[in-house]
C-alpha positions in Angstrom: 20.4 -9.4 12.0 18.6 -8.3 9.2 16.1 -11.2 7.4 18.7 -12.7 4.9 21.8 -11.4 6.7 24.3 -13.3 7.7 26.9 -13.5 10.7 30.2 -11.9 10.1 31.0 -13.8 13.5 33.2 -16.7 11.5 35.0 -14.3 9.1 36.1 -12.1 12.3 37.6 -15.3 14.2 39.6 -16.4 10.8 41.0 -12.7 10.5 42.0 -12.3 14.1 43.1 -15.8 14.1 45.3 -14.6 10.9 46.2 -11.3 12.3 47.9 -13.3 15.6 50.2 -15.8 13.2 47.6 -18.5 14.3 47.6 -21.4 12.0 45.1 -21.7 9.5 43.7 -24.9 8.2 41.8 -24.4 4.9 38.5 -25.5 6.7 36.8 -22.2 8.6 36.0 -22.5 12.0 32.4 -22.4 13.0 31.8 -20.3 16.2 28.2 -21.9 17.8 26.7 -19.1 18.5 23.6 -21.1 19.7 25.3 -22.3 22.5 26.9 -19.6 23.5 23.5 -17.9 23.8 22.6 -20.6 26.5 23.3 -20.5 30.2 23.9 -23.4 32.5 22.8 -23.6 35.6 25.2 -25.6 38.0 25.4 -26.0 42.0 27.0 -22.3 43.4 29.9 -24.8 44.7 30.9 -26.1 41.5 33.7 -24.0 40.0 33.5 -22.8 36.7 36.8 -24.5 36.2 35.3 -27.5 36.2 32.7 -27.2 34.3 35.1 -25.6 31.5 37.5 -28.9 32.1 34.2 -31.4 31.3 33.3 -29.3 28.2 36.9 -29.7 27.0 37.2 -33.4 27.8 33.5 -34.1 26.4 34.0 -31.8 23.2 36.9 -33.8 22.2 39.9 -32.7 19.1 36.7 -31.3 17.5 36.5 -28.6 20.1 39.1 -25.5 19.6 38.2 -23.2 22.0 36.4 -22.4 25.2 35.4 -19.1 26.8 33.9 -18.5 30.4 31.7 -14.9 29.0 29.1 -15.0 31.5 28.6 -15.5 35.2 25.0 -14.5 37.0 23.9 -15.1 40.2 20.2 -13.5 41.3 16.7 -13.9 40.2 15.7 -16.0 38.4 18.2 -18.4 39.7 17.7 -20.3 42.5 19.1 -19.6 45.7 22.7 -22.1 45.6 23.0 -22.0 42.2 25.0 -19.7 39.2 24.1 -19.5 35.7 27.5 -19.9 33.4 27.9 -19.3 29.6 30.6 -20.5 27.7 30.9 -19.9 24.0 32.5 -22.8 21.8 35.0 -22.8 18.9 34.8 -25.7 17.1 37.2 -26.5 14.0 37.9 -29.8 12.2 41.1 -30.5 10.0 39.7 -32.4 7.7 36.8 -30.6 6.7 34.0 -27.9 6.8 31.4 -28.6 10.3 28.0 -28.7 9.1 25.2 -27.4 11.8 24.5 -31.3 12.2 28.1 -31.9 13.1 27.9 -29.2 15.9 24.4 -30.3 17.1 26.2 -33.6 17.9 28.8 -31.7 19.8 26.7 -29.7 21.5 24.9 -33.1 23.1 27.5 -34.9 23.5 28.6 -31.7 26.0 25.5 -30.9 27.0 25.0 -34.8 28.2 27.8 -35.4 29.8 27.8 -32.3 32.2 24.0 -33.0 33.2 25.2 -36.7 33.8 28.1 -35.8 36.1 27.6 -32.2 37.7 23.8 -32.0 37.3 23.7 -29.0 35.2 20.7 -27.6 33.3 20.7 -25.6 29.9 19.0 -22.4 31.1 16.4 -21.0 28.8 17.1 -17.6 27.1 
């Protein structure tokens, strides 16, 4: 993007969300982008299943949506090990999610999958 642009990435989840009956709260949903643009790195034998399943149970009523968008397996990877991306919806009924609000989400994920599959945020 452009200096000073921003993302049309939240308008284009409320209007498809609109455009397939979803229910619409009057808060916007808040697509984090950020993490979506991180990788995980996670033992080849762990399914991505799983790993989808502990991001749902440690994002919490906050969480709205997950989506599997990346699997990689090669260089620079470690032999036994994949590199999964998820991208994260997150949407609160009550009101509009600052980036603080998500950062908190984010860690709150983030700490619970290191803690019980041993996965690491993989860099770009």
């Amino acid at each position: 993007l452009k200096e000073g642009a921003r993302s049309l990435t939240p308008l284009v989840a409320v209007q498809m969300a609109a455009s397939s009956g979803a229910h619409l709260t009057k808060y916007s949903n808040i697509t984090d982008l950020a993490t979506a643009q991180k990788k995980l790195i996670v033992d080849e034998a762990i399914p991505a299943a799983q790993v989808e399943a502990l991001i749902r149970q440690a994002g919490g009523e906050l969480l709205v949506d997950v989506h599997l968008f990346d699997l990689y397996r090669g260089k620079p990877i470690p032999p036994g090990k994949k590199s999964l991306a998820f991208a994260l919806t997150y949407q609160s009924p009550t009101k509009t999610l600052t980036d603080a609000d998500t950062a908190r989400l984010r860690q709150r994920i983030v700490s619970r999958l290191e803690r019980e599959i041993g996965a690491v945020l993989r860099a770009g």
